[in-house]
C-alpha positions in Angstrom: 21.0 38.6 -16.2 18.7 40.6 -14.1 20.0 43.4 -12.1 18.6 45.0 -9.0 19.4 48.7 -7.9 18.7 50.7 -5.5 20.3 53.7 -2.9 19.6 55.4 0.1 17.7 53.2 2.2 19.0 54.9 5.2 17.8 52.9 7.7 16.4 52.5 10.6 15.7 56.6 10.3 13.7 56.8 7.0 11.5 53.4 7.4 11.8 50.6 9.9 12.7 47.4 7.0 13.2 48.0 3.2 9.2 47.5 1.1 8.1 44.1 0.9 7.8 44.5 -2.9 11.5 45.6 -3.2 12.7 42.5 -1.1 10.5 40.0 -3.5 12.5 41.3 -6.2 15.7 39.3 -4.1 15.2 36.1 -5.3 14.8 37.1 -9.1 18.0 39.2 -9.1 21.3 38.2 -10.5 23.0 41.0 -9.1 22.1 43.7 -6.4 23.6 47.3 -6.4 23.5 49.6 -3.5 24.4 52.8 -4.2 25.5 53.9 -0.3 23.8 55.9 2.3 22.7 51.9 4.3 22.8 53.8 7.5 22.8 50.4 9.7 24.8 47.2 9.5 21.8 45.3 9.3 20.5 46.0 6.2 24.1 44.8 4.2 23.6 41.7 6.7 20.3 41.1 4.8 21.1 41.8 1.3 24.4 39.9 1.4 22.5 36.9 3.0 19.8 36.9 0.3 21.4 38.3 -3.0 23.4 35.9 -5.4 25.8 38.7 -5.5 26.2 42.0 -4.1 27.5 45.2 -5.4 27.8 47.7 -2.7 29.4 51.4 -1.5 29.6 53.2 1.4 28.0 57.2 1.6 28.2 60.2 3.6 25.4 58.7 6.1 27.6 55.3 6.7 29.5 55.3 10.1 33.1 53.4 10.3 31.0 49.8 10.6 30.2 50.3 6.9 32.9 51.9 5.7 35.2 49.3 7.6 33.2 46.5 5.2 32.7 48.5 1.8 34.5 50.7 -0.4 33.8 54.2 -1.7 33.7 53.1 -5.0 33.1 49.4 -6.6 33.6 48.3 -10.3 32.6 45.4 -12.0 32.9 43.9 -15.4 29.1 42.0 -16.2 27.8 40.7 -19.7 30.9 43.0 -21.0 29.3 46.0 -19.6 31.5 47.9 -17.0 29.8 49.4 -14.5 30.8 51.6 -11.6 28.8 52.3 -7.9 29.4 55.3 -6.1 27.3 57.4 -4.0 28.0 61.1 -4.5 28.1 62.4 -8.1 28.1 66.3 -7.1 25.1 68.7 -8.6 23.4 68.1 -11.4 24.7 70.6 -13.5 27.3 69.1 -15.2 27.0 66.0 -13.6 27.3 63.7 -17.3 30.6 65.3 -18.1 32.0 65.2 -14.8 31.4 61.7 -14.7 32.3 60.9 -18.0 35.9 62.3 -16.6 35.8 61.1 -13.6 35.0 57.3 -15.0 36.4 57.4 -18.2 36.6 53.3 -18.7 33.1 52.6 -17.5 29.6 51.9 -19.6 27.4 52.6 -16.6 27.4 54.1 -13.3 25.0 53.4 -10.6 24.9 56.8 -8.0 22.9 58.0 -5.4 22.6 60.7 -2.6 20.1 63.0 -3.8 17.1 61.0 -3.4 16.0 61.6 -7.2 16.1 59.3 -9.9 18.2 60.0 -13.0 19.0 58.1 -16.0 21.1 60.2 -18.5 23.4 59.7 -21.1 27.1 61.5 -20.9 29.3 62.2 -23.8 31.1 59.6 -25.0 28.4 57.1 -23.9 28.3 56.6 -20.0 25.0 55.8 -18.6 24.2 57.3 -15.1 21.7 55.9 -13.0 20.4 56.8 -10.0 17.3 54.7 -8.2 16.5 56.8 -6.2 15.3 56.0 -2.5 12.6 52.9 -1.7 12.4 54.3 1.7 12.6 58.0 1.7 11.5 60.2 -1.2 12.1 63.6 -0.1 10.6 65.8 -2.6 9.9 63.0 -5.2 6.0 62.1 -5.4 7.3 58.7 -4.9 9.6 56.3 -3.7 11.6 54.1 -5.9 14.1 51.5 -7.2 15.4 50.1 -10.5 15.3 47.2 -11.9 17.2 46.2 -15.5 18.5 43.1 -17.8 21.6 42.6 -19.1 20.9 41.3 -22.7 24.2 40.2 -24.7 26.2 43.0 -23.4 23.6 45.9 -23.6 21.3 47.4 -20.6 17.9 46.3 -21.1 14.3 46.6 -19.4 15.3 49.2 -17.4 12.3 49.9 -15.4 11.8 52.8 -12.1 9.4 51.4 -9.7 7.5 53.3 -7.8 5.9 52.3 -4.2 3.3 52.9 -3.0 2.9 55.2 0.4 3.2 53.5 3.8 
């Protein structure tokens, strides 16, 4: 199962359409996380049209049209991994435990908000990931997405992409 993830495109403020190379990922992707922070309507509107199946939240830059049509937090159960989408996980001191209390029945959880990506492991085993931002990198060198594999229940080929500048 191939897994797509990615946060913060905030658009049409950061970048006028999500990177070509991102959206050629579409087709190839089982599942599709967005980690919040869409900004417009129309972007969900794409990705729901062209993903086999969307996993989406709602952030602190998403107006009542967004919020009316996603939730804060979304959980699913994939390859018998549980996995968790939310777009603010506080600082990142102490952000593992936190979020290993916060989420105590899940195996991974996609975030978002700062811009940076992270991939850390909390006590008791959580994986957090963050993408970071394919449109806006704020003080990353780059911008960026994940991409994974689910392989008989375990996270596999996770791989950060980063694009090039515009």
């Amino acid at each position: 199962m191939r897994l797509l993830i990615m946060s913060d495109t905030h658009l049409p403020k950061r970048a006028k359409r999500l990177p070509d190379r991102l959206l050629a990922e579409l087709p190839d992707a089982d599942v599709v996380f967005h980690a919040g922070d869409w900004v417009d309507t129309a972007t969900l509107d794409l990705l729901e049209s062209r993903s086999r199946r969307l996993i989406g939240v709602y952030g602190n830059n998403d107006g009542p049209e967004l919020r009316a049509r996603l939730p804060e937090v979304a959980y699913a159960e994939l390859d018998g991994l549980r996995f968790g989408v939310v777009h603010e996980t506080g600082p990142a001191k102490g952000r593992e435990a936190r979020c290993a209390a916060r989420f105590p029945d899940l195996d991974v959880l996609v975030f978002g908000h700062s811009h940076i990506p992270w991939d850390s492991t909390a006590p008791g085993g959580l994986r957090l990931l963050n993408p970071g931002s394919p449109t806006d990198r704020r003080r990353q060198p780059y911008r960026t997405y994940l991409t994974a594999a689910l392989t008989d229940g375990s996270l596999t080929d996770l791989t950060l992409h980063r694009l090039p500048e515009r």
